[in-house]
C-alpha positions in Angstrom: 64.1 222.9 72.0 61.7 223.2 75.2 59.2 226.2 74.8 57.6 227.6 77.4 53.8 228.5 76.7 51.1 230.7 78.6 47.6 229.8 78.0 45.0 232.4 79.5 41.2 232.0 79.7 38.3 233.5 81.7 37.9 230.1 84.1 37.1 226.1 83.0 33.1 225.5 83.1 32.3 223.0 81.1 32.1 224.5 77.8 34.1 223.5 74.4 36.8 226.0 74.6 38.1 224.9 77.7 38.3 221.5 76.7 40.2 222.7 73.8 42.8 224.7 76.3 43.6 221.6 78.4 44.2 219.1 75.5 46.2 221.5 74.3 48.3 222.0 77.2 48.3 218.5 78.1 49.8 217.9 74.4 52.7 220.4 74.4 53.2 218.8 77.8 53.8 215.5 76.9 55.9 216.9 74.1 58.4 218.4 76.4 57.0 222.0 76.8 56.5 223.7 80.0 52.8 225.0 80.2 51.0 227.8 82.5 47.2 227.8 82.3 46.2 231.2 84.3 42.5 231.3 84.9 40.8 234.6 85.5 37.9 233.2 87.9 38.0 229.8 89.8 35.3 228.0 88.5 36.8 224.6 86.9 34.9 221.4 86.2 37.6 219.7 84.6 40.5 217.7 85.5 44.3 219.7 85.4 46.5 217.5 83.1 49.5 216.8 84.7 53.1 218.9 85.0 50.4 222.2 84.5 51.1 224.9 86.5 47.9 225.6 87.2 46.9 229.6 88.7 44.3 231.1 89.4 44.3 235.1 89.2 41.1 236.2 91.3 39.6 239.4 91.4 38.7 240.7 94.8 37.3 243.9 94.6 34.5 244.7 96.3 33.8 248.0 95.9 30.6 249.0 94.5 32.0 251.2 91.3 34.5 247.9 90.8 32.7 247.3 87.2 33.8 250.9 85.9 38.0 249.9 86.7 37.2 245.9 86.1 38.8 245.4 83.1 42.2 247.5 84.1 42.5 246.7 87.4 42.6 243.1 86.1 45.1 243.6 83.2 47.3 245.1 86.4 46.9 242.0 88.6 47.3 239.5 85.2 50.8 241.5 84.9 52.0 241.3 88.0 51.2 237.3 88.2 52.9 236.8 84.9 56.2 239.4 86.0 56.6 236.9 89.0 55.8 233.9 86.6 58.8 234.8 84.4 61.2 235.9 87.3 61.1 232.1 88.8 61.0 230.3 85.5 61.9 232.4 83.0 60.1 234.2 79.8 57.0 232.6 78.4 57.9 232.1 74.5 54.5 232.1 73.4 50.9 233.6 75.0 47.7 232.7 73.7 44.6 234.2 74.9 40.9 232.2 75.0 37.5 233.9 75.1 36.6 237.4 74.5 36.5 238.2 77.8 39.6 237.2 78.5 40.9 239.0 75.3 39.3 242.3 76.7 42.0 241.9 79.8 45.4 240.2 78.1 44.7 243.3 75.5 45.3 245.6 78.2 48.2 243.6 79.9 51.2 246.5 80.1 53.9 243.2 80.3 53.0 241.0 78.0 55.3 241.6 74.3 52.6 242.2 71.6 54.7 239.9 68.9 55.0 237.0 71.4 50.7 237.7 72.3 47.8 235.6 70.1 44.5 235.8 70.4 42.6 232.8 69.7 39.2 233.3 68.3 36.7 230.5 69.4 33.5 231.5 68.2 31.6 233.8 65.6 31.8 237.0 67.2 29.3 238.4 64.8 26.1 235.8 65.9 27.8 236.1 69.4 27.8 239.7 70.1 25.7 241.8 67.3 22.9 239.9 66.5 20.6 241.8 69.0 22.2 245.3 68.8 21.1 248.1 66.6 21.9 252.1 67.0 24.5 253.2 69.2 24.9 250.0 71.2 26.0 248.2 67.8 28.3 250.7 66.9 29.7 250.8 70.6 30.4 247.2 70.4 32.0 247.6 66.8 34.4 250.0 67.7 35.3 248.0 71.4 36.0 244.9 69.3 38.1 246.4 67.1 40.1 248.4 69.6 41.2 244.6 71.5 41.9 242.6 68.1 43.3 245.6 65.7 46.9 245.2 64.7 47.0 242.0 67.0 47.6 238.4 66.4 44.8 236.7 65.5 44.4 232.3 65.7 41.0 231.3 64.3 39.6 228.0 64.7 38.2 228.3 61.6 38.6 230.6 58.7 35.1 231.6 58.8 35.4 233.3 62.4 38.6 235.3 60.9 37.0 236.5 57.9 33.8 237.5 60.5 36.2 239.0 62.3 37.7 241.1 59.9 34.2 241.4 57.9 32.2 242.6 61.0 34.3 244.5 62.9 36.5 246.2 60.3 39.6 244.5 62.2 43.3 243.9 60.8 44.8 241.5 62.4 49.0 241.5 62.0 49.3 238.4 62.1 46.3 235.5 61.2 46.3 231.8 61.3 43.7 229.4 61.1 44.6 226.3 63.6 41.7 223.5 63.7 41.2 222.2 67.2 43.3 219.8 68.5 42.1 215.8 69.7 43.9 213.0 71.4 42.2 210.3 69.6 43.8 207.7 72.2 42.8 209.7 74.9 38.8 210.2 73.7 38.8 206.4 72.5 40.1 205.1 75.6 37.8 207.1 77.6 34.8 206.1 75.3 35.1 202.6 76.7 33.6 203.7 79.7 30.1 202.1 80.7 26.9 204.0 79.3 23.8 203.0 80.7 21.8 202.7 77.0 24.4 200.8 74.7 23.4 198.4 72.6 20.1 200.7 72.5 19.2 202.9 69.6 19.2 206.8 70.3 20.3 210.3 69.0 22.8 212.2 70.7 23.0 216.3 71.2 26.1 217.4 73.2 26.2 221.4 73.7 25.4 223.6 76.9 22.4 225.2 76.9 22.8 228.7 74.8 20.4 230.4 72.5 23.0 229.8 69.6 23.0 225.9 70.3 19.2 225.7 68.9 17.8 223.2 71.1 14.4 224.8 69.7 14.7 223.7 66.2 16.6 220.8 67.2 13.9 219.0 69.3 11.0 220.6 66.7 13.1 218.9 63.9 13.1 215.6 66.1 9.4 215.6 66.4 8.6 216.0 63.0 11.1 213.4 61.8 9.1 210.7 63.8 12.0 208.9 64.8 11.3 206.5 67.7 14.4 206.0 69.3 14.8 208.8 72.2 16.8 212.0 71.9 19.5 212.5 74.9 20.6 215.9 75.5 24.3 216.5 77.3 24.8 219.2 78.2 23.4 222.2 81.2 22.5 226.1 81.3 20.9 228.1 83.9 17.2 227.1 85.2 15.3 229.2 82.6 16.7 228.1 79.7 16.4 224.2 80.7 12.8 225.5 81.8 11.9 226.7 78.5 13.7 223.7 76.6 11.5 221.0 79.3 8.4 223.3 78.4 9.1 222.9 74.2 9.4 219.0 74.6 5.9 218.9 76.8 4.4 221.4 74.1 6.2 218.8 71.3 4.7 216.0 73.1 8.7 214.3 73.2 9.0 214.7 76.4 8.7 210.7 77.2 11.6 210.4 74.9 14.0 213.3 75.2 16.5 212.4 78.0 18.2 215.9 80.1 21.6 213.8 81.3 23.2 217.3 82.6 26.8 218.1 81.9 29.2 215.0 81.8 32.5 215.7 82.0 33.0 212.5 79.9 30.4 212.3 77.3 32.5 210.3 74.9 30.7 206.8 76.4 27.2 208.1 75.0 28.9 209.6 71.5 30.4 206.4 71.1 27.0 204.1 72.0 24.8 206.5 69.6 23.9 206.1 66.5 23.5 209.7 65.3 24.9 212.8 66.4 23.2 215.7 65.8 24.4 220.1 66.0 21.1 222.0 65.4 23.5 225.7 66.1 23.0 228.7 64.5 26.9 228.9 64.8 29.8 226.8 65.4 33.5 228.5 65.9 34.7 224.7 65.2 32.5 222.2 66.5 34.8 220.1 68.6 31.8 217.7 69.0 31.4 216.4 65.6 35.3 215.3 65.4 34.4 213.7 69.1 31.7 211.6 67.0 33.7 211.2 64.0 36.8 209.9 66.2 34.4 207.8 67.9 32.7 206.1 64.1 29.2 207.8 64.7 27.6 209.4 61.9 26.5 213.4 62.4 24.4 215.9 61.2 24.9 219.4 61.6 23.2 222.7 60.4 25.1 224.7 57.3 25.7 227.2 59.9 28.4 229.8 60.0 31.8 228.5 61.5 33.6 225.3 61.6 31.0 222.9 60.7 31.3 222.9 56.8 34.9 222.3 56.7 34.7 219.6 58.7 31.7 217.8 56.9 33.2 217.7 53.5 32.7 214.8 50.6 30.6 212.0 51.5 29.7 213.5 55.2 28.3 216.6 53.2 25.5 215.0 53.1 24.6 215.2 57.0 24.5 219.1 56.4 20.9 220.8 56.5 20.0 224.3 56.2 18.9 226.8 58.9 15.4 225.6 59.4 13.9 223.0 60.9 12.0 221.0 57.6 15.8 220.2 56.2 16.9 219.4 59.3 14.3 217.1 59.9 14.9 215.5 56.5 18.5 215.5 56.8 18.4 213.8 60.5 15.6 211.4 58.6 18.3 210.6 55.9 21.3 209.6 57.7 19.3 207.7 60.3 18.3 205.7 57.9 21.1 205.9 55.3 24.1 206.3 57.1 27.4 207.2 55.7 30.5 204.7 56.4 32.4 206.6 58.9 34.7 203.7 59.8 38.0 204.6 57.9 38.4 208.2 57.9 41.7 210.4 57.9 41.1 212.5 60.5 44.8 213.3 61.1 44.5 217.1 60.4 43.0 217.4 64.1 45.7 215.0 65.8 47.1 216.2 68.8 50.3 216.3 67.3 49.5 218.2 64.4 48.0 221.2 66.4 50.7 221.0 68.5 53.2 221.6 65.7 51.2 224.5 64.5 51.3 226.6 67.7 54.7 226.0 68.2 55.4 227.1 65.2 54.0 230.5 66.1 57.2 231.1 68.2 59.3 231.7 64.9 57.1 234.6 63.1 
């Protein structure tokens, strides 16, 4: 039977979430389902699949004490777009909400029924939002946190941002589920046969905006003191001080001859596929959509033990491209599978397919 499924998410900039919100509306899509994406800003730098119906809900205030109603006088204008959503096509059957910020909104939403409302928790929210806070700002944020997620449903992309979740921020969810992220395998395959202008050269690949949690620090100190000769090309943008200070590192590193800044590519799958290594230097990884992107694509990865997704995705004989929080294992580790690369040529990875995920948030309709 046709569902009819609401995805909401503070706007599409390139980023790994929102990647993971198209392909999975374009999935439930081609399985028949009817699919809203509502956007909360109008920035998008990808492509709208298909059959989506596509909105974006702006916020137009002006006035100058607009921050102090923001987050109500949003949840009121999300309302009303869904009220007139359902009265030309009828009730959604399932709502899932991206991002925090977006959480802080839907949680407010007056319309929307709480058993029909998910949350879907992308990231750490620990490393994300207390790792600088002490006194009476950590305990503000605590006690916010816990006032959007408590007695909610809760999807993590990982059981290790559920458990941090519930750990950190003394939340209990009502409902929990751990659903991985989903991948069109045909879809990032086909796409990967696209020219790259350094194939059939050798190189290491990073793919990952430019955020303090993504580690380009230790990741381009660990690339220096591996020696590797083959360069290092970065994927990936952030605002001009942090690509200032990661261009300043690779001068200081003497690298900067053989790191490559290729900007946000809104299909990086071409360069994955052409690599030889992929490497995640983060201090924490809801998921790590990327290293499934390289698996899919047969190139071996390395990724810091960090907190989220990565573990669970690197297990058995890819355990070895793990390395600890500092920059001597990484180094060793990237030194390792460079030179001693695991066979990543017949993997299963069909607990990510498309299809799969798909089955799992459908399924969220019946509790």
């Amino acid at each position: 039977m046709s569902k009819r499924v609401l995805m909401i998410i503070d706007g599409l900039p390139g980023g790994g979430a929102e990647k993971v919100v198209l392909t999975l509306s374009k999935g439930l899509i081609e399985r028949g389902h009817r699919v809203s994406l509502f956007s909360l800003r109008s920035v998008c730098d990808y492509a709208i699949p298909a059959g989506l119906d596509y909105q974006v809900i702006r916020d137009r205030c002006s006035f100058p004490w607009r921050k102090l109603t923001e987050l109500s006088r949003r949840a009121a204008k999300l309302d009303q777009a869904i009220m007139q959503a359902e009265k030309e096509g009828g009730p959604f059957d399932l709502v899932v909400s991206h991002l925090h910020k977006t959480d802080r909104i839907v949680s407010r939403c007056q319309h929307l029924a709480k058993d029909k409302t998910w949350f879907c928790l992308h990231g750490v929210f620990s490393a994300s939002y207390l790792a600088h806070r002490q006194g009476f700002s950590l305990w503000q944020k605590k006690l916010k946190t816990r006032r959007i997620y408590q007695n909610r449903n809760i999807i993590g992309v990982s059981q290790y941002v559920v458990s941090d979740l519930k750990r950190a921020f003394a939340v209990q969810p009502q409902h929990e589920r751990i659903i991985f992220n989903p991948f069109d395998f045909d879809t990032v395959l086909e796409a990967s046969l696209q020219p790259c202008d350094m194939a059939g050269k050798p190189y290491l690949i990073h793919v990952g905006r430019f955020h303090q949690t993504k580690r380009h620090d230790r990741l381009l100190k660990a690339y220096a003191q591996t020696g590797i000769g083959a360069p290092l090309v970065l994927i990936g943008q952030g605002n001009e001080e942090a690509t200032g200070r990661i261009k300043k590192l690779a001068v200081e590193l003497g690298i900067q001859d053989r790191v490559i800044f290729k900007g946000f590519l809104s299909n990086p799958y071409p360069w994955i596929r052409h690599a030889k290594m992929l490497v995640v230097s983060s201090d924490s990884e809801g998921f790590g959509n990327v290293l499934v992107e390289a698996l899919i694509c047969k190139v071996p990865v390395v990724s810091t033990r960090c907190p989220g997704g990565p573990i669970s995705i690197l297990t058995g004989e890819l355990a070895r491209g793990l390395a600890d929080l500092d920059v001597d294992s990484l180094a060793r580790t990237m030194q390792d599978i460079w030179s001693n690369p695991p066979d990543v040529s017949r993997l299963n990875l069909d607990a990510y397919s498309i299809e799969a995920i798909c089955q799992q948030y459908l399924a969220l309709t019946k509790d």
